[in-house]
PATI-187409 format. One line per 5 residues: number of its first residue (from 1); for each residue x, y, z of C-alpha. Coordinates in steps of 0.5 Angstrom, whole numbers. Example, Ala and Ser with C-alpha at 12.3 -4.5 7.8 and 13.67 -1.06 7.14 Angstrom:
residues 2
1) 25/-9/16 | 27/-2/14
***
This chain:
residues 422
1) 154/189/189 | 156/182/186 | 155/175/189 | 161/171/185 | 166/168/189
6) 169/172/194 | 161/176/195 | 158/169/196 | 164/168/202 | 163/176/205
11) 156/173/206 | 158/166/210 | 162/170/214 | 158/175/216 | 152/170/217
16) 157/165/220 | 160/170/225 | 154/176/226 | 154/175/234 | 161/177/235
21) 161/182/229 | 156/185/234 | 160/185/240 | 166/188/236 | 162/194/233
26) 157/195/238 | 151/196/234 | 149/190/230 | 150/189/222 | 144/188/217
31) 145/185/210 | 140/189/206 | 140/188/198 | 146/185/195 | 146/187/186
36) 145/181/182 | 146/182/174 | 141/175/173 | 135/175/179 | 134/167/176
41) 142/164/176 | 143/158/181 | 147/161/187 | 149/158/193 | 144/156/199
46) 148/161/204 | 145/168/200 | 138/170/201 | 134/170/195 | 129/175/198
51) 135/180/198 | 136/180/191 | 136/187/186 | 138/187/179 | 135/194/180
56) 142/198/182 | 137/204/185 | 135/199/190 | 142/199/194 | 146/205/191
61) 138/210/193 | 136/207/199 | 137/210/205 | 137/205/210 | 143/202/207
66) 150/206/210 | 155/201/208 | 157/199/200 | 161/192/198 | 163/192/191
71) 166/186/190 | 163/186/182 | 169/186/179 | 171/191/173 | 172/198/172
76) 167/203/169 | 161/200/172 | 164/199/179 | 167/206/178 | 161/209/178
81) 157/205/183 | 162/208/187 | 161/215/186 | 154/214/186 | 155/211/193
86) 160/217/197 | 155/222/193 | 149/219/197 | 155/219/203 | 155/212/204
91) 161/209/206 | 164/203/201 | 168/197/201 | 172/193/195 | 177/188/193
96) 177/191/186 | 184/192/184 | 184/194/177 | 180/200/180 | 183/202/186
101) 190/202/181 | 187/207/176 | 182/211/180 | 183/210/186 | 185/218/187
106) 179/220/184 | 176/215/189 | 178/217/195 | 178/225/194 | 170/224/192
111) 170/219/200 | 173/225/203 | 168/230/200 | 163/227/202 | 166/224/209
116) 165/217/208 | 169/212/209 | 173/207/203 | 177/201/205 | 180/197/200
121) 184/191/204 | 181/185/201 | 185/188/193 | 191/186/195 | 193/179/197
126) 187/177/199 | 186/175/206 | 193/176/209 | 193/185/212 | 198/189/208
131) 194/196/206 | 191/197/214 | 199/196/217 | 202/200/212 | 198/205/213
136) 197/205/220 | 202/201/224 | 207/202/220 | 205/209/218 | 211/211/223
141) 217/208/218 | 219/211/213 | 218/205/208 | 224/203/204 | 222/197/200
146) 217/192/199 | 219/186/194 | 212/181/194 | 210/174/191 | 202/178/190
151) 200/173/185 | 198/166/187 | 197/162/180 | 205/165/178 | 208/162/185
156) 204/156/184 | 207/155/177 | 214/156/180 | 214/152/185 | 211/146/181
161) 217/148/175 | 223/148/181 | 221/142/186 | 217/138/181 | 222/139/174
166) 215/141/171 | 217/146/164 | 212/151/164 | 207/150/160 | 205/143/164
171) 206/147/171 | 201/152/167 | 196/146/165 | 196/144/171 | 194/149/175
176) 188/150/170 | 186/144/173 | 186/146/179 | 182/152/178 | 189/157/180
181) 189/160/173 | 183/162/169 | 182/160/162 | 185/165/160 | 192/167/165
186) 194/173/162 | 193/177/167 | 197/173/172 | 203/170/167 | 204/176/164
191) 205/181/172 | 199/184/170 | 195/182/176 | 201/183/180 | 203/190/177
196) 197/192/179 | 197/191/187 | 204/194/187 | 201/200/185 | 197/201/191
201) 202/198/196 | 207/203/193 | 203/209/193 | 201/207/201 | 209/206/202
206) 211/212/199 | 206/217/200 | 205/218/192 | 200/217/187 | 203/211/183
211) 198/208/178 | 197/202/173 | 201/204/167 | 206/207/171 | 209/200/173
216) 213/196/170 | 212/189/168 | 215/182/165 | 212/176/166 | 214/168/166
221) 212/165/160 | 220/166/158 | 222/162/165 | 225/155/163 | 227/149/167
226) 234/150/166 | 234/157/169 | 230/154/174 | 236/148/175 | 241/154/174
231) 238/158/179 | 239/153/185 | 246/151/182 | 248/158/184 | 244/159/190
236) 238/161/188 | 230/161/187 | 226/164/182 | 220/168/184 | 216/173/180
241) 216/179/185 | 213/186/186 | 218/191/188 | 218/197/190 | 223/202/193
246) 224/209/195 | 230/213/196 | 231/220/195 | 225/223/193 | 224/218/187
251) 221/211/187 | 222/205/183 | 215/201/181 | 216/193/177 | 214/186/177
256) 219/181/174 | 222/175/175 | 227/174/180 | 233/170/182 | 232/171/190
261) 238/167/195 | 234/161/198 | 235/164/205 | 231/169/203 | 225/169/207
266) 221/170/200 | 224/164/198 | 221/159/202 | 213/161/200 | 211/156/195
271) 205/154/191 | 199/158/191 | 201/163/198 | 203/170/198 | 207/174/201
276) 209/181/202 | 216/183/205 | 217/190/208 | 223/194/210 | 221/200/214
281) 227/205/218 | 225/203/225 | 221/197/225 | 227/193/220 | 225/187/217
286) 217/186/217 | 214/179/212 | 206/178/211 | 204/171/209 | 198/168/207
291) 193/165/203 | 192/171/198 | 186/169/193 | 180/165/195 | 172/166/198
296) 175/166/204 | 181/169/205 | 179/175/200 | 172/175/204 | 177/176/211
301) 179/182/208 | 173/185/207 | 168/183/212 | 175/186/217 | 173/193/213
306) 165/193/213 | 167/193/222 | 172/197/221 | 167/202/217 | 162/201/222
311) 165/202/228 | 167/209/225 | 159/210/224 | 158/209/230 | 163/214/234
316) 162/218/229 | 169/218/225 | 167/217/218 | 173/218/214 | 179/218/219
321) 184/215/215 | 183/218/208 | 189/219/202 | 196/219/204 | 199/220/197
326) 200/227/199 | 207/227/195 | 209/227/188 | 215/223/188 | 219/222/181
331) 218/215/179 | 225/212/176 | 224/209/170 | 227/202/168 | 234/204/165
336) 236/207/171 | 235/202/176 | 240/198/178 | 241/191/180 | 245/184/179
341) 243/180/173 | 243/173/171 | 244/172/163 | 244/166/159 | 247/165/153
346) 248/161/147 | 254/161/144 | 259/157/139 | 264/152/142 | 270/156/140
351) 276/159/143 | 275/166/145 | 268/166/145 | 268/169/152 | 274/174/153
356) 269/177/146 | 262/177/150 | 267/179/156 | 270/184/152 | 264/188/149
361) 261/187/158 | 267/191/160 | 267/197/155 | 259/198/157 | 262/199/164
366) 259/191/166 | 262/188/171 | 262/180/171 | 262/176/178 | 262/170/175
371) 261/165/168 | 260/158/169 | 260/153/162 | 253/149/163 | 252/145/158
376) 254/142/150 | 248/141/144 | 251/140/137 | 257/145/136 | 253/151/141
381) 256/151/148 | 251/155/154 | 254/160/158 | 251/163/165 | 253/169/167
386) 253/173/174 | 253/181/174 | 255/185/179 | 250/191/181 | 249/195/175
391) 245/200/172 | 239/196/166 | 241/201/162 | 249/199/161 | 245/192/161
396) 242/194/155 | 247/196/151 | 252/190/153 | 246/185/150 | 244/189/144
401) 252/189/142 | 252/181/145 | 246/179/141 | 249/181/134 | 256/178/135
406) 259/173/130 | 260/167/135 | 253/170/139 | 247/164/138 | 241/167/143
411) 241/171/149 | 237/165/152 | 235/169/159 | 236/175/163 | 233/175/170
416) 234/181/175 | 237/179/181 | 235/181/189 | 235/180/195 | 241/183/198
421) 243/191/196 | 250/188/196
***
């Protein structure tokens, strides 16, 4: 179902790799139909054009067909394809995020119903293996956080403000040029692509159905070159990360920004790669590091799924691996989860500035590890300010008193920071 850029890879893999995709199975794969919305666009020479439909009967209906590839993207047509597709009990494949993040219950108790398989590594980070591992190899840990860099066009933006000195909206340009961002980046600048992909690799770490909307999201559009620069002065690198955590029946769903220390592993994963980190009580410290996005990657992960759905029609176990969310954990929200915090503040350049700002962060139970002075303009100075760990919801109210002192010009930033639970 569809044939844009990652349809148009799952057909050049499978063509390209068709005899050893044979030997894996043990039965030979026969691309039958492929769903178009416009039978007379120009597509690439790899996709056969005898097998092309805009009928969607042709695919959903046939009864020679025992394998369905979403890749048509969107919700509400994909969602009911799909349903469609288990009711006719064929197995389904997808790399739709959006879709997996919102119905993905529904999904998966109509793929159980029917006992059909549905595989969805290709929604989550492209071509590097995150959602089989979670859960299958690592599916013996009790999972206790994953933090991942899940969007390519924001790392690339990063990267390029870090290494290169870039502001934002020049690192944004150029990576519109380079086709890393769409026309309209939204979605990746704003975390929302990111949030998504977190919901379904935490509801696979944490047993228990996490959804879109229940994440919570900051994006980069804030993020400028002095964080940057003060952020290497002190020791670390800004990325912006989904994390998730788990502990005591609760879990905690985000993605931010995050000053992380530059000998953390995720620090040293630039420009448009990925990568997840993942901390499980018996196998430790565990990262994932790839290509997440693309014709290729994307069309790894899929063609991966088509075999393993195969090979479970042909021995005869369809559906082996279905819905693991069979707890219902209370997802924290923001104002109770803790951590340490960057903040940048412009101030007047006056005595007794900082024992006032320092002053209202003691009385609201904020410790402070350190204050440095960066920088004069005019008669404002510029203070950066490191937390110890501290509940967000203390946080918030320091800042909301901060904001309106007298002496106060701007809460310029506040940046969470991770790495360590010390």
């Amino acid at each position: 179902l569809g044939v844009g850029t990652v349809g148009t890879g799952v057909v050049k893999v499978l063509k390209k790799n068709g005899p050893d995709i044979e030997r894996k199975i043990g039965r030979k794969l026969h691309l039958e139909g492929i769903l178009v919305r416009d039978l007379n666009k120009k597509r690439a020479a790899d996709i056969p054009r005898e097998l092309l439909t805009d009928d969607p009967a042709a695919i959903l209906d046939n009864p020679e067909i025992d394998i369905i590839v979403e890749v048509m993207g969107g919700i509400d047509k994909a969602f009911e394809y799909i349903c469609r597709a288990f009711e006719n009990k064929k197995s389904v494949v997808t790399a739709n995020k959006d879709l997996v993040s919102v119905h993905g219950k529904q999904l998966f108790a109509l793929a159980e119903k029917n006992n059909c398989n549905f595989f969805f590594e290709g929604s989550v980070a492209g071509g590097i293996p995150i959602i089989r591992p979670l859960k299958e190899c690592l599916c013996g840990n009790s999972i206790n956080r994953i933090m991942g860099i899940i969007n390519g066009t924001t790392n690339y933006i990063l990267t390029k403000m870090s290494c290169e000195g870039k502001e934002f909206e020049e690192a944004l340009a150029e990576a519109k040029d380079l086709g890393y961002a769409e026309a309209d980046p939204t979605a990746d600048i704003e975390g929302l692509d990111a949030a998504r992909k977190i919901a379904i690799l935490a509801s696979i770490a944490f047993n228990s159905r996490i959804t879109y909307p229940e994440v919570y999201v900051e994006g980069i559009t804030r993020i400028t070159s002095y964080d940057i620069q003060y952020a290497e002065e002190l020791g670390y690198t800004i990325k912006l990360l989904g994390i998730a955590k788990g502990s005591n029946g609760e879990v905690e769903v985000r993605v931010h920004p995050v000053l992380i220390p530059v000998s953390h592993p995720l620090a040293a994963v630039n420009n448009e790669f990925n990568a997840i980190f993942v901390e499980g009580d018996a196998v430790g410290e565990t990262m994932f590091y790839g290509k997440g996005a693309g014709e290729l990657p994307t069309a790894s992960a899929v063609v991966g799924d088509i075999i393993a759905a195969a090979r479970n029609i042909n021995y005869g176990v369809p559906g082996k691996i279905g819905c693991t969310c069979f707890e219902h954990k209370r997802i924290k929200h923001i104002t109770e989860i803790e951590s340490k915090y960057y903040i940048r503040v412009s101030v007047k350049d006056q005595p007794g500035v900082l024992a006032s700002i320092a002053g209202v962060f003691g009385n609201t139970d904020v410790s402070l590890a350190s204050v440095i002075q960066t920088r004069l303009e005019g008669d404002l100075a510029e203070l950066v300010l490191i937390t110890h760990r501290v509940k967000e919801a203390n946080l918030q109210d320091a800042l909301s008193i901060i904001e309106g002192l007298s002496v106060v010009a701007a809460v310029s930033s506040v940046i969470r920071v991770e790495g360590s639970e010390e």
